[in-house]
C-alpha positions in Angstrom: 0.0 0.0 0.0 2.9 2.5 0.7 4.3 1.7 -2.8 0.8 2.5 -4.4 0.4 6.1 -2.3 3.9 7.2 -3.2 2.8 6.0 -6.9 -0.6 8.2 -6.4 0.8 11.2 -4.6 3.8 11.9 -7.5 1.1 11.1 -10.2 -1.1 13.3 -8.9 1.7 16.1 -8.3 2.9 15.7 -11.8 -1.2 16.1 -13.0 -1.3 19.2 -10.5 1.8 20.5 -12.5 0.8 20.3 -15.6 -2.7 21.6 -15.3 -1.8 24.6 -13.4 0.9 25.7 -16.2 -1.7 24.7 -18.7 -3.8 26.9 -17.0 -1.0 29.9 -18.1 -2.1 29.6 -21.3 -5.3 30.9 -20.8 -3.5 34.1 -19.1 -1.3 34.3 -22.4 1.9 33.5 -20.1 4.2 31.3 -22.4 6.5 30.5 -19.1 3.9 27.5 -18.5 4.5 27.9 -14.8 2.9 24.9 -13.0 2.8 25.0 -9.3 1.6 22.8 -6.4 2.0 22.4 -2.4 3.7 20.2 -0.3 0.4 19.5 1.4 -0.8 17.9 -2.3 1.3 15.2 -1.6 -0.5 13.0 1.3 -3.8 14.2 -0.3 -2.6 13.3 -3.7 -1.1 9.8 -2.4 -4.6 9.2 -0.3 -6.2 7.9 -3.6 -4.3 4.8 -3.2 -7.3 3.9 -1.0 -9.2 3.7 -4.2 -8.1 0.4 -5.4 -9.9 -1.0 -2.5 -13.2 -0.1 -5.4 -11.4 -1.7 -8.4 -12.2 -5.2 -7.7 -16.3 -4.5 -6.6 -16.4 -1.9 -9.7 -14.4 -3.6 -12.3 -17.6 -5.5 -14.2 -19.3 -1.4 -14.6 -17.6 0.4 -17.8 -15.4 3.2 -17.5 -17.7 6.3 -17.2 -19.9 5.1 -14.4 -16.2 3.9 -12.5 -14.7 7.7 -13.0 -18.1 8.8 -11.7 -17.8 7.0 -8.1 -13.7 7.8 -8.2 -14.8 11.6 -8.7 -16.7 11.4 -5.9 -14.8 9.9 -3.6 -12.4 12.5 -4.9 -14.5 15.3 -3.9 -15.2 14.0 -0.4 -11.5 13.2 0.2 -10.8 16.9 -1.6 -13.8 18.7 0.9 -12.2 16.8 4.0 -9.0 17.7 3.7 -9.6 20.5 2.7 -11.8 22.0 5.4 -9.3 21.0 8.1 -6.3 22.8 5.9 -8.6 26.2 5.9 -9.4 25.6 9.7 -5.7 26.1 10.2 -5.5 28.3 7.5 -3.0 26.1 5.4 -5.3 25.5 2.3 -2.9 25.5 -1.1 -6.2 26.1 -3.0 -9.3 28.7 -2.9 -12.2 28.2 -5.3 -14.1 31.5 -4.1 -13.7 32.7 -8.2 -15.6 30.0 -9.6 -19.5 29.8 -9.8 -19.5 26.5 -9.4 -17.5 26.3 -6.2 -18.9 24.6 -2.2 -17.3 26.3 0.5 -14.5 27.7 -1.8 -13.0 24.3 -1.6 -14.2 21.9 -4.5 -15.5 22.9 -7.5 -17.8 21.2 -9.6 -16.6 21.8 -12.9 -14.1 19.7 -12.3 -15.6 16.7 -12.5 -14.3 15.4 -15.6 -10.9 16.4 -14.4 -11.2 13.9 -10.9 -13.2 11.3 -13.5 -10.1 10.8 -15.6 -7.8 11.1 -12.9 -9.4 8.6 -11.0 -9.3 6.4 -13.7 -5.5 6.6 -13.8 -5.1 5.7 -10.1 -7.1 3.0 -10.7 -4.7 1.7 -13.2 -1.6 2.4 -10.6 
């Protein structure tokens, strides 16, 4: 299980990485300058737990898979982040976006945690 966090947690750095400097695109910054936290790491690394749903979800097809990752996604993503914000540590602030809870998920991103929990799965 440690190997398969440490597996999630840079996967899901390197995913964090590459979105955000993606996301400099948008703002016509050509540097591409991804970012992430330290805290992204145990978060990240957390969706190791998921595998314990591959065996019970393996005979549903993809889409309806990445729909119960991205949920679990968004509860571990709401928990964690609630108690960073508590102790004012939270590497992430979704007050911008209309479709944001509590400034701390955001539900546009769906697809995003659908896909990515479909590659943990496969770690």
């Amino acid at each position: 299980m440690l190997k398969k966090f440490f597996k999630c947690g840079l996967a899901g750095w390197c995913m964090e990485i590459i979105f955000t400097a993606l996301d400099s695109l948008r703002r016509r910054d050509m540097r591409l300058m991804g970012r992430t936290s330290l805290w992204m790491f145990p978060i990240y690394g957390s969706a190791c737990f998921l595998t314990i749903l591959r065996h019970p979800l393996k005979k549903f097809p993809a889409f309806i898979r990445g729909c119960v990752y991205a949920v679990c996604i968004y509860i571990g993503e709401y928990l964690t982040g609630r108690f960073l914000d508590k102790h004012h540590i939270c590497p992430w602030n979704y007050e911008r976006s209309r479709w944001q809870i509590k400034r701390i998920i955001r539900l546009d991103y769906f697809p995003n945690w659908l896909l990515a929990g479909l590659l943990f799965e496969k770690l």
